[in-house]
GULO-384971 format. One record per residue (C-alpha): residue number from 1; x, y, z. Coordinates in steps of 0.2 Angstrom, whole numbers, plus 5000, padded with zeros to 4 digits. Last residue first. Layout:
BEGIN
+-----+------+------+------+
| num |   px |   py |   pz |
+-----+------+------+------+
| NUM |    X |    Y |    Z |
...
+-----+------+------+------+
// end
This chain:
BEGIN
+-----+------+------+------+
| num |   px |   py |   pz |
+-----+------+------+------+
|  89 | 5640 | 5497 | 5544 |
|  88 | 5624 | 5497 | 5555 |
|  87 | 5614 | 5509 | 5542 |
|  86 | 5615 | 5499 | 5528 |
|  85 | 5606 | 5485 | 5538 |
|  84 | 5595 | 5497 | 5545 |
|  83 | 5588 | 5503 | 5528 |
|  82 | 5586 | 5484 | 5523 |
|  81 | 5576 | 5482 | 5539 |
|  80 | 5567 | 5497 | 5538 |
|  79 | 5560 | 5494 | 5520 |
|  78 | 5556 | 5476 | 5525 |
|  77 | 5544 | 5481 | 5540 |
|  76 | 5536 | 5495 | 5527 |
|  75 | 5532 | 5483 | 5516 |
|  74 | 5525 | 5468 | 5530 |
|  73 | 5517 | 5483 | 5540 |
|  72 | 5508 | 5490 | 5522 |
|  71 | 5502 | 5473 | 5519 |
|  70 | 5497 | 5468 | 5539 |
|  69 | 5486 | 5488 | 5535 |
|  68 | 5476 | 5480 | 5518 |
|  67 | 5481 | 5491 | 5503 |
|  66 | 5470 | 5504 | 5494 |
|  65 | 5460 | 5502 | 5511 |
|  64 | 5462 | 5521 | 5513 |
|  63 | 5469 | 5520 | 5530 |
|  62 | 5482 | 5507 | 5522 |
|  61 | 5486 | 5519 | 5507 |
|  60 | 5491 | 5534 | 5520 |
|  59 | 5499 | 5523 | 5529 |
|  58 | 5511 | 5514 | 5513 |
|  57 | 5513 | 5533 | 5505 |
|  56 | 5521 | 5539 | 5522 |
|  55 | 5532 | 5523 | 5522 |
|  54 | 5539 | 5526 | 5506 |
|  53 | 5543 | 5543 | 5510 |
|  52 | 5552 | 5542 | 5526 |
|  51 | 5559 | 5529 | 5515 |
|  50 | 5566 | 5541 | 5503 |
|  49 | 5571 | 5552 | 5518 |
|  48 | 5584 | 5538 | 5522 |
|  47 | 5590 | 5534 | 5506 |
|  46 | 5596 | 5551 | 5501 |
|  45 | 5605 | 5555 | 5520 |
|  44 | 5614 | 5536 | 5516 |
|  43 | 5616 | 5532 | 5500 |
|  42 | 5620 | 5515 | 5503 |
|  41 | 5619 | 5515 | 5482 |
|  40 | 5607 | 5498 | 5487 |
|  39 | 5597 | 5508 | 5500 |
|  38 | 5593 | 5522 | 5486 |
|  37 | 5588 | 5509 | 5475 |
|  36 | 5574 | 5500 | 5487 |
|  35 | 5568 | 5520 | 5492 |
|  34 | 5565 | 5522 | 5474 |
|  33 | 5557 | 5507 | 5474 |
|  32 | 5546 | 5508 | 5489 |
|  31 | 5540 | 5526 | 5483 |
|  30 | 5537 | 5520 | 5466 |
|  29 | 5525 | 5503 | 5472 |
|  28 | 5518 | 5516 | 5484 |
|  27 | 5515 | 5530 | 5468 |
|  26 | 5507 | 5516 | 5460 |
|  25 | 5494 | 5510 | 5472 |
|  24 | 5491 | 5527 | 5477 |
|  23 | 5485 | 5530 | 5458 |
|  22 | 5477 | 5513 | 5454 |
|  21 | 5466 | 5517 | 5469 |
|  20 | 5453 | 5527 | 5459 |
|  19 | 5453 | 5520 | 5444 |
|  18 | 5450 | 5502 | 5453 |
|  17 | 5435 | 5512 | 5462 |
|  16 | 5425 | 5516 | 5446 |
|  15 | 5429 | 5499 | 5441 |
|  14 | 5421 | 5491 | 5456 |
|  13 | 5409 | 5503 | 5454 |
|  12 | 5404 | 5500 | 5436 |
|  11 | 5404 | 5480 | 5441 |
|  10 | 5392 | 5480 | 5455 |
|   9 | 5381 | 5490 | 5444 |
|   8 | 5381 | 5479 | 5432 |
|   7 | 5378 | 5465 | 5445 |
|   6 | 5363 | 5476 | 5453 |
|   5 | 5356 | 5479 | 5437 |
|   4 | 5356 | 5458 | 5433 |
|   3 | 5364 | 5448 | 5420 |
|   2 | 5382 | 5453 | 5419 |
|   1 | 5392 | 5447 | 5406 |
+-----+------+------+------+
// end
């Protein structure tokens, strides 16, 4: 346990903040896999908008520093590349 104020307070923000991105982080990991599920049906028109979404909810995560910005590029550069692959056949 904490010693000092300044470490316990150190620890009830970082807590207050882990509440508050728990949130985005969980509705990215939904969107991605939604998305992920859709590409596997090759559904195409479905599958598609679904990773409109996914990479909406990866920005608006980076910008909020929920997820580092290479993070989001690395997903969202996956998510494409599985969504091309379906749409090439």
């Amino acid at each position: 346990m904490a010693n000092t104020k300044s470490a316990l307070k150190a620890i009830r923000v970082s807590e207050r903040k882990r509440q508050q991105n728990k949130p985005i982080r969980t509705g990215v990991r939904t969107r991605i896999k939604q998305a992920e599920k859709l590409i596997a049906r090759s559904d195409e028109p479905a599958a598609r908008q679904a990773v409109i979404l996914a990479v909406s909810a990866l920005d608006k995560a980076a910008n909020k520093g929920v997820i580092h910005r290479n993070n989001a590029a690395r997903r969202k550069s996956r998510l494409m590349k599985k969504l091309n692959a379906i749409l090439a056949q």
